[in-house]
C-alpha positions in Angstrom: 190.9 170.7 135.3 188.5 172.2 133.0 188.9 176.1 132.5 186.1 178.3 131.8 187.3 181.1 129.8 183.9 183.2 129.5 184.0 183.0 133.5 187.7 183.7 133.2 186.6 186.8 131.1 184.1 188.2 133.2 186.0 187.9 136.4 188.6 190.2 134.7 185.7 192.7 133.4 185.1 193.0 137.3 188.1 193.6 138.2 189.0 196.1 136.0 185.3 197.6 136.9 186.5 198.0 140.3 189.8 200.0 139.2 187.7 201.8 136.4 185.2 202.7 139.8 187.5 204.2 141.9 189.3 206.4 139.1 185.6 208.0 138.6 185.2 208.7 142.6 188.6 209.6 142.9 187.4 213.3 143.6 185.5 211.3 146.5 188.1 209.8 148.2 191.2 211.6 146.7 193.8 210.6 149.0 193.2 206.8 149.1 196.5 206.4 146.6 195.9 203.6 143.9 199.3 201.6 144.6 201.0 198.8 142.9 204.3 197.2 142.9 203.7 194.8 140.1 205.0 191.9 141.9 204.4 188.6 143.8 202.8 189.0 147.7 205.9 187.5 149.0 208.6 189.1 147.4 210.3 192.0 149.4 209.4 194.2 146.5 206.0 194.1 147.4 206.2 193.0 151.2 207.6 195.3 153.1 208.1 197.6 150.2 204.8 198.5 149.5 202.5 196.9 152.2 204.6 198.8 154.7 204.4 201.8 152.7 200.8 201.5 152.9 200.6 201.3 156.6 202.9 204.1 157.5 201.2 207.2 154.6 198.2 207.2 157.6 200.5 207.1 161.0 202.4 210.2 159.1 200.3 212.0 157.5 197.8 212.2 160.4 195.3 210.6 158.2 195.7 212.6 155.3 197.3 209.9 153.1 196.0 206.2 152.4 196.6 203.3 150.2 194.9 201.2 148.1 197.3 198.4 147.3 196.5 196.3 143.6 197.7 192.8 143.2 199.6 191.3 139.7 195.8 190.8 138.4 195.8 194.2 138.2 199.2 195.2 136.7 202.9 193.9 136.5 206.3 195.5 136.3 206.3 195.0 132.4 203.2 197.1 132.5 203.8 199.8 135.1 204.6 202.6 132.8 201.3 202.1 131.0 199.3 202.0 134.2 200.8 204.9 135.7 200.4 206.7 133.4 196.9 205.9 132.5 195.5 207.0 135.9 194.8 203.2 136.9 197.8 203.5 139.4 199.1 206.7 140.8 202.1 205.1 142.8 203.9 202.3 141.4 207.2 200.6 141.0 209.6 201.4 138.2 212.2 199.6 137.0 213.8 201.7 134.9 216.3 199.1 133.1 213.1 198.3 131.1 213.2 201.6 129.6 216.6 202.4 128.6 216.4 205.5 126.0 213.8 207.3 127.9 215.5 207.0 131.0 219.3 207.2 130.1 220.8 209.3 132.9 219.2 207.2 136.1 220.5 203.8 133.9 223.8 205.4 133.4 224.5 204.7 137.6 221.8 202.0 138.0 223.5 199.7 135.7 226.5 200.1 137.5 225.3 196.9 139.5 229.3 196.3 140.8 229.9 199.5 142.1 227.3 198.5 144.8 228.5 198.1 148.0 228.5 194.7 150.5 226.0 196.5 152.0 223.2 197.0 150.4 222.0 199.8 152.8 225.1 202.0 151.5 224.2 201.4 147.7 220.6 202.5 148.6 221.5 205.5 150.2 223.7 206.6 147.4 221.6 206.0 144.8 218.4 207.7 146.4 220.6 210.8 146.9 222.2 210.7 143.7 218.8 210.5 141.7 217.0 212.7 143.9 219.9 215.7 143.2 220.4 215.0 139.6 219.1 217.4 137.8 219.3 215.5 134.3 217.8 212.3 135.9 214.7 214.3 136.9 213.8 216.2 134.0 213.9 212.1 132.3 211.2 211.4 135.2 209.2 214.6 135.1 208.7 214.1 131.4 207.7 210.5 131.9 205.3 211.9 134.1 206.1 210.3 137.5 207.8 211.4 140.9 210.9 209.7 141.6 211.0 209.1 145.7 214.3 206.4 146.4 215.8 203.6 145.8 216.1 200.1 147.4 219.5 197.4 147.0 219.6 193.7 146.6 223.2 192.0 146.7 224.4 190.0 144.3 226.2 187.0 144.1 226.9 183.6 141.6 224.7 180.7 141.7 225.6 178.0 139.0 224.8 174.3 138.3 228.7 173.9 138.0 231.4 175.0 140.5 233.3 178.4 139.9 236.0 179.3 142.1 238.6 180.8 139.6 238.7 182.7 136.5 238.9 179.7 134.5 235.8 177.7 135.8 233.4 180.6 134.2 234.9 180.1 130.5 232.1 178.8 128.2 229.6 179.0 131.2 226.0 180.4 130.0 224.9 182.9 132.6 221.8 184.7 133.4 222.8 188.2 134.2 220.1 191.4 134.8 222.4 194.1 133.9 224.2 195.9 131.4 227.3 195.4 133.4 227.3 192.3 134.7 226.8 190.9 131.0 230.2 192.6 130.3 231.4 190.9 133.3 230.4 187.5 132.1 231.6 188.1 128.4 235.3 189.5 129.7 235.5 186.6 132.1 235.0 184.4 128.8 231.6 183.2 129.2 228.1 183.5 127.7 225.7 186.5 128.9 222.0 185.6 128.4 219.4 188.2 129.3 216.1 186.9 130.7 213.7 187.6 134.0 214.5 186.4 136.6 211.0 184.3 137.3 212.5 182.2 133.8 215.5 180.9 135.4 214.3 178.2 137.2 213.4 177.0 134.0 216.2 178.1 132.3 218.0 176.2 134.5 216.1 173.1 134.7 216.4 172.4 130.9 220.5 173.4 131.1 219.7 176.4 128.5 221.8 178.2 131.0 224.2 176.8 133.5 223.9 179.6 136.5 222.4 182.8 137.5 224.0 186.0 139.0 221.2 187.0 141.2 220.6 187.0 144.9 221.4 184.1 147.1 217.6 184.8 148.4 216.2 183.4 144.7 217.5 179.8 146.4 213.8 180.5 148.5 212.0 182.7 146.4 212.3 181.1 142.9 213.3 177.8 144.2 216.4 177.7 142.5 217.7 175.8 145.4 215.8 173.0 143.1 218.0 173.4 140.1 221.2 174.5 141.0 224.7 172.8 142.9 227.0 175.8 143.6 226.7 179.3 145.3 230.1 180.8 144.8 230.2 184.1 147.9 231.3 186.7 144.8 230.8 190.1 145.8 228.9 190.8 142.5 227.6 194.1 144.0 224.0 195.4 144.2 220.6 194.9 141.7 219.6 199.0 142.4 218.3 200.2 139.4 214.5 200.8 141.2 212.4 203.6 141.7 210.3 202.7 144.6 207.5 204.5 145.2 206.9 206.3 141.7 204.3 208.9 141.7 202.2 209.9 138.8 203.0 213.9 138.4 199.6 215.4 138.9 198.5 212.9 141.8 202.5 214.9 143.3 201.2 218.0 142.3 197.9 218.2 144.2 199.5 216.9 147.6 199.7 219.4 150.3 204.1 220.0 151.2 202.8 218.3 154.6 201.7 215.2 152.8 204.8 215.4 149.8 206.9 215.1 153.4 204.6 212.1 154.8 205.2 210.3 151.9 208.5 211.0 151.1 209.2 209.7 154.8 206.8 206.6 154.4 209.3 206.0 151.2 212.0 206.0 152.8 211.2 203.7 155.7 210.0 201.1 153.7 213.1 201.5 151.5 215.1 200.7 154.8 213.3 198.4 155.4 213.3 196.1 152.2 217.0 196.5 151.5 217.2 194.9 155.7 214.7 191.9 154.1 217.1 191.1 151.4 219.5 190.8 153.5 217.3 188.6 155.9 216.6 186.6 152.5 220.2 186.2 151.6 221.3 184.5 155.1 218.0 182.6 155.5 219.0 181.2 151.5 222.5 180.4 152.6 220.6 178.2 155.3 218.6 176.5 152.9 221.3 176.0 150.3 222.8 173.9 153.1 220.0 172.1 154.2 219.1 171.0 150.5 223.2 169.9 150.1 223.9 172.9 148.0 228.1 174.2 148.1 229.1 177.2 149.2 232.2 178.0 147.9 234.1 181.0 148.8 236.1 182.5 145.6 239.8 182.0 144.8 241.9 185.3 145.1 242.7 185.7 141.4 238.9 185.4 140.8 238.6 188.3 143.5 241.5 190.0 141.9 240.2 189.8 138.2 237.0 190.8 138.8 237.7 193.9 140.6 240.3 194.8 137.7 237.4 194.3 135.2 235.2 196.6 137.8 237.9 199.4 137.7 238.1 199.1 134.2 234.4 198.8 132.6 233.8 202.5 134.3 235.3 204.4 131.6 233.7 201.8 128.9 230.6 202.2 130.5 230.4 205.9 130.6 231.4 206.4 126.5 228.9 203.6 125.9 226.4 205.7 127.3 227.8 209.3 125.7 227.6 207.5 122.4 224.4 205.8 122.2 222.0 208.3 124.7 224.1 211.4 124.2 224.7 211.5 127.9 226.7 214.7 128.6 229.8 214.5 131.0 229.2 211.1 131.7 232.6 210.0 133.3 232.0 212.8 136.1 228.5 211.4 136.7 230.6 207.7 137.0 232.1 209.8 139.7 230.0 211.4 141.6 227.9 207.9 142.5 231.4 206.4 143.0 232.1 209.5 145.8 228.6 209.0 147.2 229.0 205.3 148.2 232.0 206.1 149.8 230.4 208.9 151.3 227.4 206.4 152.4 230.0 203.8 153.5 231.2 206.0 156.3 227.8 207.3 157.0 226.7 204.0 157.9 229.4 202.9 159.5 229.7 205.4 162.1 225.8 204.3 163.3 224.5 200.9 165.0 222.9 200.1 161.8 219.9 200.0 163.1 216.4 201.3 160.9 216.3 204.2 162.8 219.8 205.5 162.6 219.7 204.9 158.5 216.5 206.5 158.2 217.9 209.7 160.3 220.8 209.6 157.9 217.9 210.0 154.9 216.6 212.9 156.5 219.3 215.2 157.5 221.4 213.8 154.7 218.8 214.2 151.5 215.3 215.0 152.8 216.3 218.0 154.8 218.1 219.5 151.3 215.5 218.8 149.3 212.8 221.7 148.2 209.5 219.6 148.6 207.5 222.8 147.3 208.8 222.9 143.9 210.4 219.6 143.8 208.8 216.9 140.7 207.5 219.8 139.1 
């Protein structure tokens, strides 16, 4: 197939006309938000995450609130800062593992991918509520220049082209991990910790530059690694949550009404439910696949269990110097802490409801929302 690159490069120009269009009118139409989560149409980043999002800021705001929702031709995740911050897209999503100095205290927890709980709804909740009411994570945000709103959860587990069941099957194993922590993981556990996206793993995988992934079950459907891998070992590795959903640039926040700060907030927040509920969906309809395709799905030997947890219990302190000595986090053991306390907290939360979208999100609101000063809050 012959590809025409000046029709390539006006087709971009046109695009970009579009965006460059409705920044000028945007005193026209100022509450159509300019919204993009950087991602793929079918990854639950992006659906329900944001296309929800965008259908709820009308049905609660009354109108007020809309959303114009950009594809990845538009921006990515590696680009979101930039466009946020340009004015091209006032609410986007942030990943801020990509931006470890200038976000140090929301990393400090975020990395903290094993502290995350089985279910992902609990990690979520504890998160959101821990960045929302810390006080050094939001001066970080407010002088990026965004809005944090919450946090959604992904669980973790191992897939690898090999099987691993005990300690010993991961030495000398080359494994993708997406986090500070679970690199440490793969290193103490005498294997090799190779940092790439998670879109390069198929490839990765393909070629046998790396011999597993620890990543979602769900990326068996959504990156096909179902093509490329053997084994699926059931590994609590705990939760992918270092996300800020819905981030909003600060003077798009600034110039919304408290009525529509609280539509929004809310639309966050049900989406968030929402998404974590989808990974969840993914993982179980992955687990099918895996089967279907003649994957194994092994279930991990107790000292594997055992040895992992020990590392889990141990890295906590080695995490929080790390970060004292290279970010000049203050107090960051106690910060360790209070994330560990509100999981817990979560756990029991949760646990005392039917589960149900509706009895999580009522759990946001009297739990966080309700304690929250919209007025002066991201200013």
């Amino acid at each position: 197939m012959t590809i025409n690159i000046p029709t390539m490069k006006m087709a971009a120009k046109a695009i970009l006309s579009v965006v460059l269009l409705s920044v000028a009118v945007a005193g026209v139409s100022a509450k159509e938000l300019r919204m993009a989560s950087g991602l793929p149409p079918l990854h639950p980043a992006h659906d329900p995450l944001y296309t929800h999002f965008q259908k709820l800021l009308p049905e609660l705001s009354d109108g007020n609130l809309s959303g114009r929702l950009f594809g990845t031709e538009i921006t990515t995740l590696g680009n979101m800062r930039a466009s946020i911050l340009s004015g091209m897209v006032e609410v986007g999503l942030f990943l801020p593992a990509y931006f470890p100095a200038d976000l140090p205290n929301f990393n400090l927890v975020g990395d903290l991918s094993m502290l995350g709980h089985q279910n992902p709804q609990v990690t979520a909740a504890a998160m959101s509520e821990y960045i929302l009411t810390c006080g050094d994570c939001q001066a970080e945000f407010n002088k990026l220049g965004v809005v944090y709103t919450n946090s959604h959860a992904n669980p973790y587990s191992l897939l690898t082209t090999k099987p691993v069941t005990k300690p010993e099957d991961l030495n000398g194993l080359r494994l993708r991990t997406a986090t500070p922590q679970h690199a440490r993981w793969v290193e103490a556990m005498g294997g090799k910790a190779v940092t790439m996206a998670t879109g390069e793993a198929f490839e990765a995988l393909s070629q046998r530059v790396i011999d597993g992934t620890v990543t979602s079950i769900s990326d068996v459907i959504s990156f096909n690694l179902g093509e490329v891998i053997t084994h699926i070992t059931l590994l609590d590795m705990g939760t992918f949550h270092s996300l800020a959903n819905h981030s909003v640039r600060n003077n798009v926040w600034k110039g919304l009404s408290l009525e529509d700060r609280e539509a929004l907030m809310k639309a966050s927040v049900v989406a968030n439910v929402r998404t974590t509920a989808r990974w969840l969906e993914m993982v179980a309809e992955g687990k099918g696949v895996a089967q279907e395709n003649g994957l194994e799905i092994l279930e991990p030997e107790q000292s594997l269990v055992d040895i992992t947890q020990k590392f889990k219990e141990g890295d906590l302190v080695d995490a929080a110097a790390s970060s004292e000595e290279r970010f000049g986090i203050t107090g960051a053991e106690a910060k360790v802490e209070r994330f560990k306390a509100l999981v817990n907290k979560w756990e029991g939360l949760i646990a005392e409801t039917d589960g149900s979208e509706d009895a999580i999100v009522a759990l946001y609101e009297t739990e966080i929302l309700s304690k929250i000063d919209l007025a002066t809050y991201g200013q």
